[in-house]
C-alpha positions in Angstrom: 32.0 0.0 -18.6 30.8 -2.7 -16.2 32.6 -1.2 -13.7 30.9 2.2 -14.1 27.9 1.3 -13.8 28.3 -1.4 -11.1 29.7 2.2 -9.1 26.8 4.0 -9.9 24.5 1.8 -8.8 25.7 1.1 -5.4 25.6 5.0 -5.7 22.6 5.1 -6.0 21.1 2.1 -3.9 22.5 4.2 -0.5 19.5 6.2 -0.8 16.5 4.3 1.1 14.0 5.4 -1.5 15.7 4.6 -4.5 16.6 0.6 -2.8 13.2 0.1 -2.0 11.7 0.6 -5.4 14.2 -1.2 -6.6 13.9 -3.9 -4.4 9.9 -3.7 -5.0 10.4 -3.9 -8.8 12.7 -7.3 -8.6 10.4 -10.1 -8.4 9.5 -8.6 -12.0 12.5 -8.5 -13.3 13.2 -12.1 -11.8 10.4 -13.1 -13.8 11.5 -11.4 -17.1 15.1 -12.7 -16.7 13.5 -16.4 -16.1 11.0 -16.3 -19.5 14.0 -15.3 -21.7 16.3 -17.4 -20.3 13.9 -20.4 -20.8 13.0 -19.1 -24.5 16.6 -18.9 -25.7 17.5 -22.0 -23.9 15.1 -24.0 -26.2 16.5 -21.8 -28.9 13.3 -20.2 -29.9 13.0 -16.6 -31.1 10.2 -13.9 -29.8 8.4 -14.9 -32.9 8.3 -18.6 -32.5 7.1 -18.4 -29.1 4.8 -15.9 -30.2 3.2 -17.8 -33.3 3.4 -21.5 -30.9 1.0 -19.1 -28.2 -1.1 -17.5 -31.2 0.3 -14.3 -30.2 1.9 -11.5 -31.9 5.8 -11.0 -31.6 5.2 -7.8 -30.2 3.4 -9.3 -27.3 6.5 -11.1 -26.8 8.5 -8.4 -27.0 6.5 -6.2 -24.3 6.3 -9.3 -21.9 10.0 -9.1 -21.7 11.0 -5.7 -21.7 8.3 -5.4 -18.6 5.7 -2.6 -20.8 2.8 -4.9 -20.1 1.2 -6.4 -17.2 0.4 -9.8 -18.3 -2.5 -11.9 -16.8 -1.6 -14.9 -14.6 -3.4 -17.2 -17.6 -1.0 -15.5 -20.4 1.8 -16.5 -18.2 0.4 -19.9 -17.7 0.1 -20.4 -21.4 3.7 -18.7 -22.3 5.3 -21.3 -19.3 3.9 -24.2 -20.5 4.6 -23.3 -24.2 8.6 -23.2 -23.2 8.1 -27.0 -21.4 7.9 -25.2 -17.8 5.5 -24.9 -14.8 4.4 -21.4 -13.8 5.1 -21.6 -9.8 5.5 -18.6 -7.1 6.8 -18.5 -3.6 4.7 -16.4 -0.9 7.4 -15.5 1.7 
């Protein structure tokens, strides 16, 4: 199955338009992959995280999944509630 879609993908990277909105979309998706990889390290759930933040779960839940567009103090608050620092790189 991996193998499938690893094919379509390159598929469907050859086309200039579809690469560079993917390419524009992967510092978000850096981001996501980074907050759930430090939530689950510290074996926390959404909700756990959610209720140490005083948020809901479902705020979680959007965060990660990218349906939200988060403010750069919500971020602040969710980094420093998994033990990390919030940093970016202007290149």
């Amino acid at each position: 199955m991996a193998d499938e879609f690893d094919t379509f993908k390159a598929k469907l990277l050859k086309n200039p338009q579809i690469k560079a909105e993917y390419d524009a979309l992967a510092p978000e998706y850096e981001l996501i992959e980074q907050l759930i990889t430090a939530r689950t390290e510290r074996k926390m759930t959404q909700k756990q995280l959610a209720e140490k933040l005083g948020t809901s779960q479902s705020s979680i839940a959007r965060l990660e999944s990218g349906n939200c567009n988060p403010s750069f103090q919500f971020l602040q608050r969710v980094a420093v509630a998994l033990d990390k620092r919030l940093s970016f790189v202007l290149s």
